[in-house]
N, C-alpha and C positions, 0 to 999 in steps of 0.2 A: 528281402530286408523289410521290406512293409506289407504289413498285413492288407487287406482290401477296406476301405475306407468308409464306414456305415455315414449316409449323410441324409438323416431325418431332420423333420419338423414340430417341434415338439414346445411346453411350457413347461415340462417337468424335466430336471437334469437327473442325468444319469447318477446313481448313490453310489457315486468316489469320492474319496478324502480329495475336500474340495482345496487348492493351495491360491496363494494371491500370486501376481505375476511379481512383483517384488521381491516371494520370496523362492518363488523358481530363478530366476534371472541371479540370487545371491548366492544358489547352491542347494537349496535343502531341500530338493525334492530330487535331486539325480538318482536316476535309474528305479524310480518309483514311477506306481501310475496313477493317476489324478487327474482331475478335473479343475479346466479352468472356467471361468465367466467375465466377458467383459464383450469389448466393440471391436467389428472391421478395422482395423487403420486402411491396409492396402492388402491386396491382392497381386500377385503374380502368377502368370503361367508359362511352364515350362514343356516340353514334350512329356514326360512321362510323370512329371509331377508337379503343384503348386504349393506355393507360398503364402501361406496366409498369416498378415500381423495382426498381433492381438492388443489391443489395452485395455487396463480396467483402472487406473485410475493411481494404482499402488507407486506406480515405476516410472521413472522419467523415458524408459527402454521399453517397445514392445517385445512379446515373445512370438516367435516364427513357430506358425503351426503348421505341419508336411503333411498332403495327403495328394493321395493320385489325382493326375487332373484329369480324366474323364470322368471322375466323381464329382466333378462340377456344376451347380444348379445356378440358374438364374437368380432364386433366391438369397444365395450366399453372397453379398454385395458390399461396399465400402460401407462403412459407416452402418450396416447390422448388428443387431445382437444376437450375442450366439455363445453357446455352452459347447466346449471341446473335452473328451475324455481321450485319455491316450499313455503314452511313457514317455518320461525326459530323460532326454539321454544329453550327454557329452556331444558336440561337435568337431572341438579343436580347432575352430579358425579362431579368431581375432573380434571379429563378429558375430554376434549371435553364437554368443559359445555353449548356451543350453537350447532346444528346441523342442519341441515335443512331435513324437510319430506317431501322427492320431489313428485312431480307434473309433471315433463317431463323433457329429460335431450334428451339432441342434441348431436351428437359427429358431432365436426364443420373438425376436420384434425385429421384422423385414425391413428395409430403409431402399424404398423405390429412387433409382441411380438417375430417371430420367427430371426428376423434382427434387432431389434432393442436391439444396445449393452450393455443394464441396464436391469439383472435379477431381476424382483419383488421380493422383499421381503431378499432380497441377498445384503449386502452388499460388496463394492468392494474396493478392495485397490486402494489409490491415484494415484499408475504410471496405472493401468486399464484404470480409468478417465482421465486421461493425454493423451493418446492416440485418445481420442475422444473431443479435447478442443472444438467444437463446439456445442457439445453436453450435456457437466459434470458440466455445470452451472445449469445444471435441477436439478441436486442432492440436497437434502436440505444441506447438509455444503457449495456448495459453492451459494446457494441463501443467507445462512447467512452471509458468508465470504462477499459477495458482499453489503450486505445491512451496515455491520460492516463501509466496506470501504468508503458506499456513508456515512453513520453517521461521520465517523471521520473527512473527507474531508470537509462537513461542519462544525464540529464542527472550526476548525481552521481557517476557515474563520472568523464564529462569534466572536473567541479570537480576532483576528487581526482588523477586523472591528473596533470592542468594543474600541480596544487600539489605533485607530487612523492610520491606517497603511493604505497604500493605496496596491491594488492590482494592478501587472502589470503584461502582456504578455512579457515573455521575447522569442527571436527568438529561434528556432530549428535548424536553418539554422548559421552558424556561421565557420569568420577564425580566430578566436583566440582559444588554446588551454589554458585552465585556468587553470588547472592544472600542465603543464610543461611535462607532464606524455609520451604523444606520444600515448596513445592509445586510437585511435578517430578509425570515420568511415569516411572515401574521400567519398564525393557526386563528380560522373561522370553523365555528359547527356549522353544520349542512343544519340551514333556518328550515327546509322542508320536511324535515323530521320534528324541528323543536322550533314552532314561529315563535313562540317566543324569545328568541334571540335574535331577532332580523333586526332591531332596534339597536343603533350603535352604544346607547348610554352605556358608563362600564358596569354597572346593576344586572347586564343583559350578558356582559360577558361568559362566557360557559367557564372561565374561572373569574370571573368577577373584574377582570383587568385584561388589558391585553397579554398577546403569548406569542410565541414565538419558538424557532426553531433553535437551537443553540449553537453559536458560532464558535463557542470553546465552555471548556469546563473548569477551566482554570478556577474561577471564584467561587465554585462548592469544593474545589479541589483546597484549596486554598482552608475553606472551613474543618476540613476532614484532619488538617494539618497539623490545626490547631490544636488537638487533641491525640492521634494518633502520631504526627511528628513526621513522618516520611512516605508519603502516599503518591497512587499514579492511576492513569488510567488510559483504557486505550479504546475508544469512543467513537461513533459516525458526529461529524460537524459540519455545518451549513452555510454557505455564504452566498447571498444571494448577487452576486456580482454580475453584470453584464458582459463584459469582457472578454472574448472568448481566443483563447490559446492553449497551447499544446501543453502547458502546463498547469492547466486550474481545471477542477471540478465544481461543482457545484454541492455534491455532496461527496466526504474523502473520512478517510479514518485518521484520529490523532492522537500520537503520543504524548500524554502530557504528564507532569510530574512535579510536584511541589515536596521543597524540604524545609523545613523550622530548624530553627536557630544556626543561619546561615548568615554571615556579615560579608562573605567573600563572594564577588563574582565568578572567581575561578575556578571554585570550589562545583558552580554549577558547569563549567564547563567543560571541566575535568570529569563530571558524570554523564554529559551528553557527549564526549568522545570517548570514554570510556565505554557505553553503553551500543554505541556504532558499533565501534572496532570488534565487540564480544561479539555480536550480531553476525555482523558480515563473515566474520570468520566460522560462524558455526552454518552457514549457509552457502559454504565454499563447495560441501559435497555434492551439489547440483553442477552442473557444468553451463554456466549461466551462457557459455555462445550456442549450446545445442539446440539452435530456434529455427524451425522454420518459415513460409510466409513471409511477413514482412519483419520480422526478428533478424534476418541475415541483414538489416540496414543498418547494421551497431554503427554508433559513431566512430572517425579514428581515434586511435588510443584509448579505447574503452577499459580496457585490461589496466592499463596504466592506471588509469583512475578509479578502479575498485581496489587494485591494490595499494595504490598512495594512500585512500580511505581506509587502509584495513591494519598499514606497518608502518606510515610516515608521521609523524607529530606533525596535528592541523598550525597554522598559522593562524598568529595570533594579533592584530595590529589595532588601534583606535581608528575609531571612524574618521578623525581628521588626520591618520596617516592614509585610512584608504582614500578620500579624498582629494589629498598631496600628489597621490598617484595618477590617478582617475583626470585630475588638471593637468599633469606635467604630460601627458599620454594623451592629449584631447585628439592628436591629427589620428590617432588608431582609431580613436572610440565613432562610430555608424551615428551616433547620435550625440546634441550636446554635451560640453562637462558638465557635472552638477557642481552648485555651489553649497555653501555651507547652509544643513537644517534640508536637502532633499534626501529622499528616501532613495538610493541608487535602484536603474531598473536594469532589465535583463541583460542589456548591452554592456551596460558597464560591471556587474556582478561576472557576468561570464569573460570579462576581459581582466577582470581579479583573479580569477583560478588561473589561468592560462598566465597572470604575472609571476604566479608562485608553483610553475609547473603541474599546474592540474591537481595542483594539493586541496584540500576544503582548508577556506577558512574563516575564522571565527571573526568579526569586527564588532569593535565592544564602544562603551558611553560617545552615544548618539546623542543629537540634541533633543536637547528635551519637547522639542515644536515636530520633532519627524514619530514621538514615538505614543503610546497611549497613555490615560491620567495614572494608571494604579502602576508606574514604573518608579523607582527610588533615585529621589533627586540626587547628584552628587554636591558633592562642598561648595564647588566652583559656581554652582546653582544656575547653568547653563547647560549641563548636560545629565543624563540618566544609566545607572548601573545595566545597561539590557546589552544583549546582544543577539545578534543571527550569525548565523552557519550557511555558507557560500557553496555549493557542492559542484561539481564541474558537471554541464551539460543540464542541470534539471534547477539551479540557481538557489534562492535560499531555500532551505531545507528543514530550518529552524530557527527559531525565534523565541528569547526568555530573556528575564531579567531578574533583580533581586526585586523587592515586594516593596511600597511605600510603606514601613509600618507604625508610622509617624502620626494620627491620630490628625492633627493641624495640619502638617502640609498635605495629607492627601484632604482634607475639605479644602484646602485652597487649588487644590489641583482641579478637584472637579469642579467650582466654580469659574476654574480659567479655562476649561475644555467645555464651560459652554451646557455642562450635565448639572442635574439639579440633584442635591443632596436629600431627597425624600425617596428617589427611586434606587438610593444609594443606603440606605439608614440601616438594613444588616450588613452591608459589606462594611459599613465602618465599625458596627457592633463587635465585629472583629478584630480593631485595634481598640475599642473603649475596654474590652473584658480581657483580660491579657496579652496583648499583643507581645507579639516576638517576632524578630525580625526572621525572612524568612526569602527564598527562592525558588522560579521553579523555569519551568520551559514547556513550549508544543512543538513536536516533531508532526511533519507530516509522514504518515504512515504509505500512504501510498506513492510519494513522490521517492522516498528512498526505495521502494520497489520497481519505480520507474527508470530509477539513478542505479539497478544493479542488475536487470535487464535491459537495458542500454535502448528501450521503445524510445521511438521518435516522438511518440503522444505517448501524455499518461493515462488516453481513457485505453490502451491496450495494457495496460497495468492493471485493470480491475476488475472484475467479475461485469457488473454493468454499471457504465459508467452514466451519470448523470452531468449534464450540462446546461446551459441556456440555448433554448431548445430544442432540446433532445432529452427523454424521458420515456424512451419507445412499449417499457413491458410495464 
């Protein structure tokens, strides 16, 4: 049945119609011969034959390549590269139901088994991975983590497209603080190339003023609106926070999106559940439990709660209904109740989904002292049109409100948050030359990739994550 098994050394592959493992595993190469290229996963050996998996990056599945095993070299190892020629054929099991019966297999880049920090066949825990970020992208969870992420990230483009929105780059580089918060990153030029800027005056600045890292794009989003009407963007954002937990980065990607001529909060809500549900659903083709590593530590009812995100209408409640709750439930809640004008923390946000069966939900006009100056005051002039989005296990997930487009009250606003209205004189330019009333939101990008691979951390949600303290590559 098999031919004898050529196993050279080589940088040149052999000149066969070369196929991806994606689209041998879907059918379209059966009973043809070709050539694949990609990496070890595992290795098995049997008496008269082994097993060898293939990945290349295409396929959440690797492909099983057959060849005699006393064809077996030292060189052919976990985690090598290596070019396979051969024919795929049919199996018939249940698993691995295409395989290829090889014909000659190259190792193109050797990967020495005694140094190399992924035990075959051994699963390892996440922080092991962690240590080798250049490395734990090989691991099949985070080949899926990552293919998850490139799915989602289009899928929202297609939403947005589809709905008319335009796409725009907003800067990285920025001296406005959007948030009011203070906790940014200062961009300094290296003085040892250019002494002339060692001198703090702002004369000496390398933009003339200070700069900064940008902690949202919201307010060129915001300007882009003005004139295009329906705009979004999906951005690296920076918070220099101290903090450290399982759910904050230091550096994270962010959905953001602003609409014009929007008077309705729900109107923005309706596009940020809207915008989910499209998402996750076109992201279902992955098989989000197939994780190895520390992936098998899904929380319970993880399934439940991708799919209440995906077919349940989110709950919708005011902040002083979740409150109401939050008080009358104090003997559940790990840590204090809040009173009215705090900001609920993870204890209590995660004891909100679990009140509403693990549903996301929306809580809308906060007071006006819990939330930033550019939010739109309401009537009662005690609270503001914003809202956040509650997601079960990974807490809020988003945050927007409708825009002050009010010219007066946002100068009274920034005068009562304490900001000076000179560092502010184009964002108000923006209501002096036509303003219109307007809405948007920031979704965190990676935290809903964390919230659909069920990671315990979401720095195993990201290619490399950044934190306080850690910055390794």
């Amino acid at each position: 049945m098999f031919r004898l098994c050529k196993l050279s050394y080589s940088t040149v592959a052999t000149a066969l119609k070369r196929f991806k493992i994606k689209d041998v595993v879907n059918g379209e190469a059966i009973s043809q011969n070709g050539a694949i290229q990609g990496w070890v996963q595992s290795i098995r050996k049997h008496k008269n034959f082994m097993f060898v998996d293939i990945v290349d990056g295409t396929s959440s599945n690797p492909l099983q390549v057959v060849l005699p095993s006393h064809m077996f070299n030292s060189q052919l190892q976990n985690g090598a590269a290596v070019s396979a020629n051969g024919k795929f054929v049919e199996t018939g099991l249940n698993v691995n139901k295409i395989e290829m019966v090889c014909e000659e297999i190259q190792v193109i880049g050797p990967c020495d088994p005694d140094t190399y920090p992924f035990l075959k066949h051994t699963p390892h825990d996440m922080q092991h991975l962690r240590n080798y970020p250049h490395l734990r992208m090989r691991r099949t969870s985070m080949i899926n983590a990552f293919q998850l992420r490139n799915q989602l990230e289009m899928s929202f483009h297609e939403f947005f497209q589809n709905k008319g929105f335009t796409h725009v780059h907003t800067p990285i580089i920025t001296t406005s603080d959007c948030e009011g918060a203070g906790e940014l990153f200062s961009l300094k030029s290296d003085t040892s190339t250019n002494p002339d800027m060692e001198n703090s005056n702002s004369e000496n600045h390398f933009f003339n003023k200070p700069a900064y890292l940008t902690v949202s794009g919201q307010m060129h989003l915001e300007a882009c609106a003005m004139s295009l009407g329906s705009v979004y963007t999906l951005s690296p954002v920076f918070r220099a926070e101290h903090g450290i937990s399982r759910k904050h980065l230091s550096e994270f990607r962010m959905l953001e999106v602003e609409v014009a001529f929007t008077q309705d909060l729900h109107e923005i809500l309706d596009l940020i559940e809207d915008s989910i549900k499209f998402c996750i659903e076109r992201v279902q083709s992955i098989t989000l439990k197939k994780f190895d590593d520390g992936y098998k530590d899904i929380p319970p009812q993880h399934q439940k709660a991708v799919k209440n995100a995906t077919c349940t209408n989110y709950v919708r409640i005011l902040y002083s209904e979740a409150l109401d709750i939050l008080q009358k439930n104090s003997h559940k809640l790990t840590t204090a109740a809040p009173v009215w004008g705090d900001d609920f923390n993870s204890d209590q946000e995660s004891f909100l989904v679990k009140h509403f069966g693990l549903t996301p939900v929306f809580i809308i006009n906060f007071p006006k002292v819990a939330k930033p100056f550019y939010m739109y005051a309401n009537n009662d002039n005690n609270t503001v049109a914003a809202v956040d989005l509650i997601f079960p296990f990974c807490g809020e997930i988003c945050g927007g409100s409708l825009r002050e487009h009010r010219l007066d009250v946002l100068q009274n606003s920034l005068r009562t948050s304490g900001l000076y209205e000179k560092d502010y004189e184009w964002y108000l330019d923006l209501r002096r030359f036509g303003s219109a009333p307007h809405g948007g939101y920031g979704l965190g990008f990676d935290r809903l990739v964390h919230f659909l691979l069920g990671t315990r951390n979401i720095k195993d949600a990201v290619p490399f994550p950044r934190t306080p303290h850690s910055c390794p590559l």
